[in-house]
C-alpha positions in Angstrom: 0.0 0.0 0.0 1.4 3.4 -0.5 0.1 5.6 1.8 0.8 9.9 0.5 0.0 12.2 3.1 -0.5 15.8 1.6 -0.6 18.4 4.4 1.7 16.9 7.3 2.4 20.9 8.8 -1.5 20.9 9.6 -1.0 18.6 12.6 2.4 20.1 13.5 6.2 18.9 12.9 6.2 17.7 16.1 3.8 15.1 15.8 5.0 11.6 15.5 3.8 10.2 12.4 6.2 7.2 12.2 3.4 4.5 13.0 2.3 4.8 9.1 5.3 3.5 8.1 4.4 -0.2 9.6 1.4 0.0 6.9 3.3 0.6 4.2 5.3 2.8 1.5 4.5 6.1 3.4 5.2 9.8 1.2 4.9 13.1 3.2 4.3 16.0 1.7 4.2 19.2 4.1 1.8 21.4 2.5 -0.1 21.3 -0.1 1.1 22.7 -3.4 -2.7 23.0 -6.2 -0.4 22.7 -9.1 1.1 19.2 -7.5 -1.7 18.0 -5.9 -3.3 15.2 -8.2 0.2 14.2 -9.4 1.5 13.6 -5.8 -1.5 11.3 -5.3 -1.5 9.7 -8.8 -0.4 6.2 -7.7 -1.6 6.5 -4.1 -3.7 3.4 -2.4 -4.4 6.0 0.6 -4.6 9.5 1.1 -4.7 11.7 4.0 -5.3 15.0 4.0 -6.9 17.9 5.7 -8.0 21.1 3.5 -7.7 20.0 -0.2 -11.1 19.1 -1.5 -11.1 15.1 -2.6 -13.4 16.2 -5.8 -13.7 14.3 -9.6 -11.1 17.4 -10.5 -8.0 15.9 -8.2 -9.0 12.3 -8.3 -9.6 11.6 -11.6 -6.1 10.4 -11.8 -5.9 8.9 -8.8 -6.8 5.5 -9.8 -5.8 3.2 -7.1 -7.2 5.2 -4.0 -9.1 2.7 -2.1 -9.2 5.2 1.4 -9.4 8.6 2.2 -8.5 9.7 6.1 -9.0 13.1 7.1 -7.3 14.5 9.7 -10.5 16.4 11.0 -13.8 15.4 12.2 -15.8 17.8 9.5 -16.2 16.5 5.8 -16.9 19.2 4.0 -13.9 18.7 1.6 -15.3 15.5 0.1 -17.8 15.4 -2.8 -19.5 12.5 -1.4 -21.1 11.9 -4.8 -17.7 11.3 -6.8 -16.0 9.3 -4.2 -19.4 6.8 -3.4 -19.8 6.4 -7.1 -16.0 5.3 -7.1 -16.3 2.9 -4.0 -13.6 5.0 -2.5 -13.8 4.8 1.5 -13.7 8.2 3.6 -12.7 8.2 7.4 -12.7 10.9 10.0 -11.6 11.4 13.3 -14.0 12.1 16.2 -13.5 13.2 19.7 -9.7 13.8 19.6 -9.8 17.1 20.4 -12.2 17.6 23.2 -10.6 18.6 26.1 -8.2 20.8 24.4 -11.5 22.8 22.7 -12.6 22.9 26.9 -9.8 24.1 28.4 -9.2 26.8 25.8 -12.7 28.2 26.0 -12.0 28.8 29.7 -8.5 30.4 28.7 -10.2 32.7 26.2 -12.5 33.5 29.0 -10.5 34.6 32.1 -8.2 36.8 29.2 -11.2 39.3 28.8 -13.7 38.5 31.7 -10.4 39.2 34.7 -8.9 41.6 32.2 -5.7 40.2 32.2 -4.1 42.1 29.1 -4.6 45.4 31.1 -2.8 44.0 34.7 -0.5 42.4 33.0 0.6 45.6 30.9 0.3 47.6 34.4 2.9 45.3 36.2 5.4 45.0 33.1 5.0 49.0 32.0 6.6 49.4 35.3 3.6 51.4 36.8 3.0 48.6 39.2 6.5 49.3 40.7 5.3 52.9 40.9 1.8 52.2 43.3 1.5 53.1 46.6 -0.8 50.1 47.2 -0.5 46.6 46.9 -3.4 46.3 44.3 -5.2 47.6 41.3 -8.7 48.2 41.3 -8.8 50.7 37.9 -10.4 47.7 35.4 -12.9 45.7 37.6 -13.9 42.4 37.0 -16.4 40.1 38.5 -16.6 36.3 39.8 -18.2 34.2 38.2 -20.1 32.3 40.4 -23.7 32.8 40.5 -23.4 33.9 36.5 -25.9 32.4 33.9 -23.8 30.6 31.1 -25.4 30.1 27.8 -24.1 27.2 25.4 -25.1 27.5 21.9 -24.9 23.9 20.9 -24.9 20.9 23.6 -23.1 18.7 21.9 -19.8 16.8 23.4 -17.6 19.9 23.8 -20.6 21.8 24.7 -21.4 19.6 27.8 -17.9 19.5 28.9 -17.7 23.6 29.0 -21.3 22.8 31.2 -19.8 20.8 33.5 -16.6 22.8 33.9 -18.6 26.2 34.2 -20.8 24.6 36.9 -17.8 23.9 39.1 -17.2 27.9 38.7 -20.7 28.2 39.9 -22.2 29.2 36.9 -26.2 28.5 36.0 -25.6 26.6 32.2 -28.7 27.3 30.2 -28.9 25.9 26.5 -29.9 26.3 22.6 -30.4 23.2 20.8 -29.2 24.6 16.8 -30.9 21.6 15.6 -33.9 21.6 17.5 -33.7 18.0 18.5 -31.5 18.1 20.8 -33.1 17.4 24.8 -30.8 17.6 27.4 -32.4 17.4 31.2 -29.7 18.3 33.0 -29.7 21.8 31.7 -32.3 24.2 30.8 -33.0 24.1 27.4 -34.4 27.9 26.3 -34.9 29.9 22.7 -32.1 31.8 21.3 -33.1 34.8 22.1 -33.7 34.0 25.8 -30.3 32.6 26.2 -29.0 35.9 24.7 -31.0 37.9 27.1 -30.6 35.9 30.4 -26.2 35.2 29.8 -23.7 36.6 31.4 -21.4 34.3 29.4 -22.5 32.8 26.1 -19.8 30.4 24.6 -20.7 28.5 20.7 -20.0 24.7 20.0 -22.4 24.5 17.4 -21.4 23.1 13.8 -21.6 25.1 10.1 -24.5 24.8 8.4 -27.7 26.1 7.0 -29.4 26.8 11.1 -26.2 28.2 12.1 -24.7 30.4 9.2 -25.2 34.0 10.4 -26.8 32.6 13.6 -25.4 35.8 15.7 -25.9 39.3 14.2 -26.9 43.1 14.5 -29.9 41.9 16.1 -29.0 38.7 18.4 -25.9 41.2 19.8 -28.2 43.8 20.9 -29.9 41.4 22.5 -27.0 40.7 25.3 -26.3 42.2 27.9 -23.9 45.0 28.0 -21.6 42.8 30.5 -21.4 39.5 28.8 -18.5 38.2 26.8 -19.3 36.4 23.5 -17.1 33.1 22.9 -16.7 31.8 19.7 -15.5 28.0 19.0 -17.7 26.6 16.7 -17.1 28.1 13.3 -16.2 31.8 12.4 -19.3 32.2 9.8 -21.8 31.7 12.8 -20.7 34.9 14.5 -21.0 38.1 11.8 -17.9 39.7 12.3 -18.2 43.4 11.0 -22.1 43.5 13.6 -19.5 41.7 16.4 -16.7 44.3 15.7 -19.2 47.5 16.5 -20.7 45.7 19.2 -17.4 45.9 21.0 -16.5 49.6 19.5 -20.1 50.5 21.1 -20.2 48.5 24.5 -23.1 46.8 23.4 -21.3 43.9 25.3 -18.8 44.0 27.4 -16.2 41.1 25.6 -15.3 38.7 23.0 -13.2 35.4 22.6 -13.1 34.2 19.5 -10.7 31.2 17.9 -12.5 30.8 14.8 -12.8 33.5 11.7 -14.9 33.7 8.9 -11.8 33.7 6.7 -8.7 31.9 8.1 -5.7 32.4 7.6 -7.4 35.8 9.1 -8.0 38.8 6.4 -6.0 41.8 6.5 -9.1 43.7 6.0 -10.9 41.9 8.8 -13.8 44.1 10.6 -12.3 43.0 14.3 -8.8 44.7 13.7 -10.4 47.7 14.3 -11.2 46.5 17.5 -7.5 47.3 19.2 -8.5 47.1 23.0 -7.3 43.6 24.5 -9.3 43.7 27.6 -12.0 43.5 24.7 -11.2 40.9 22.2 -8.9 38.2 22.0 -8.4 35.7 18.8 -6.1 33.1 18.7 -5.9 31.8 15.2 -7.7 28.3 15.5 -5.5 26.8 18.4 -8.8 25.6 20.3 -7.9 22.0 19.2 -4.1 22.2 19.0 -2.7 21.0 22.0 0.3 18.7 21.8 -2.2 15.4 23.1 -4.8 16.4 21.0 -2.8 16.7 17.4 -0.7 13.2 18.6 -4.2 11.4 19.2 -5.6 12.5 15.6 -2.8 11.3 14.3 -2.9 8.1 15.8 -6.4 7.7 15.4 -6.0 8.1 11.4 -3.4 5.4 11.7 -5.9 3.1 13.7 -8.7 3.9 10.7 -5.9 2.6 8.2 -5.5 -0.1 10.0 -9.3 -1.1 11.2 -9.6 -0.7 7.0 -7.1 -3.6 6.5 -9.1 -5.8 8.8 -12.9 -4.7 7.0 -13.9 -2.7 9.4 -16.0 0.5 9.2 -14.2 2.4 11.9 -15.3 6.0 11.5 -16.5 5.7 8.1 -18.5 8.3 6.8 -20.7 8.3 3.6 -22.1 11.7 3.2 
């Protein structure tokens, strides 16, 4: 079997990829190059890959793929259509990165809600050395026990930031994107009540149709002006130029975001305007990059290739 993988920089140099090489002839490419990209996979049994679309137009010449592994749990890279009609299998990886997506919500959190970009800059400016107290009371912040949390899709990562923000003392309230899903250990509400009622109001919620613009003009002025918006779903969900004069106006209080409409991030981007860090924070879509979490996708690709060898249907996907 030869085994090409095309993007090997999206899970990090770092990573330890020399498992593959038990299952057969393994070729690494680092990034992907569109002018390369269907020759480098021309005599390929398996591919993995992360951003390059698997369409009829790169794997037309492709013919001895038998498997496609994605490092990533979404599949919006495969035309489903071309690859079924070629009997060409598609795996993904599920769950890999769920603590990491936690913890970092939190992180993105505490930056804004404890204001920690202004302290910090007090203490290293040298005007903490200058005080004549032992404190700093100019940029208050608030605990946040006794808050209301709202979660904007309940799925795995979404119950894990419930749990976690309930040891904080928080309230977790919830929207169901889909409508289907029931949860009774939380209190499922309408979107607009969660916007209301939220002191916090973190997204976990997939791309797609219910989702795509979920949080505008209208759903921002619908906050209160204290809460912080976090954003680690998908940058499309959240419009970024109504988010940007939100925080310009104070018509809430914060933003975390790890996820852009456009990524890498556009030098034209609304929220640049938005300089004030005790504000907005981005990190550029490090939710799910921890060293475990990039090791375990990894691995768990390797374990697809290898449940495939056996006939197994370990996270197969069809559509």
């Amino acid at each position: 079997m030869k085994i090409v993988f095309m993007e090997t920089n999206t899970l990090g140099t770092d990573v330890d990829l020399s498992r593959f090489s038990e299952l057969g002839e393994v070729v690494q490419y680092p990034l992907s190059d569109p002018a390369q990209n269907a020759e480098r996979i021309k005599d390929a049994d398996i591919i993995i890959v992360n951003k390059i679309p698997m369409n009829e137009g790169i794997l037309a010449g492709a013919k001895n793929v038998k498997l496609i592994c994605l490092t990533a749990t979404g599949t919006n890279i495969v035309d489903f259509d071309y690859v079924n009609s070629r009997g060409i299998a598609v795996t993904n990886v599920k769950g890999y990165s769920t603590q990491s997506v936690i913890q970092h919500t939190f992180a993105l959190l505490f930056y804004v809600y404890e204001k920690l970009a202004f302290y910090d800059s007090f203490v290293k400016s040298g005007e903490y050395s200058k005080s004549d107290i032992f404190s700093n009371f100019s940029c208050k912040f608030n605990e946040l026990a006794g808050k209301t949390w709202g979660i904007i899709g309940l799925g795995e990562i979404g119950r894990g930031v419930a749990r976690a923000a309930e040891v904080f003392g928080c309230k977790v309230i919830y929207y169901s994107t889909s409508g289907k899903n029931t949860n009774s250990d939380y209190e499922r509400v309408e979107l607009a009540a969660l916007l209301r009622r939220s002191d916090i109001v973190s997204i976990h919620a997939p791309l797609n149709a219910a989702t795509n613009n979920l949080i505008g003009e209208k759903e921002l002025a619908q906050m209160k002006k204290s809460a912080v918006l976090l954003n680690l779903g998908r940058g499309p969900i959240v419009n970024q130029e109504a988010l940007a004069e939100a925080l310009l106006s104070d018509t809430i209080a914060a933003a975390g975001l790890d996820v852009l409409t456009v990524e890498p991030m556009s030098p034209d981007n609304p929220l640049l305007k938005v300089q004030d860090s005790t504000k907005l924070i981005i990190t550029p879509h490090i939710a799910w990059a921890t060293v475990e979490a990039r090791q375990r996708c990894a691995d768990e690709v390797c374990e697809n290739i290898r449940a495939y060898f056996r006939g197994e249907e370990r996270n197969r996907v069809t559509k």
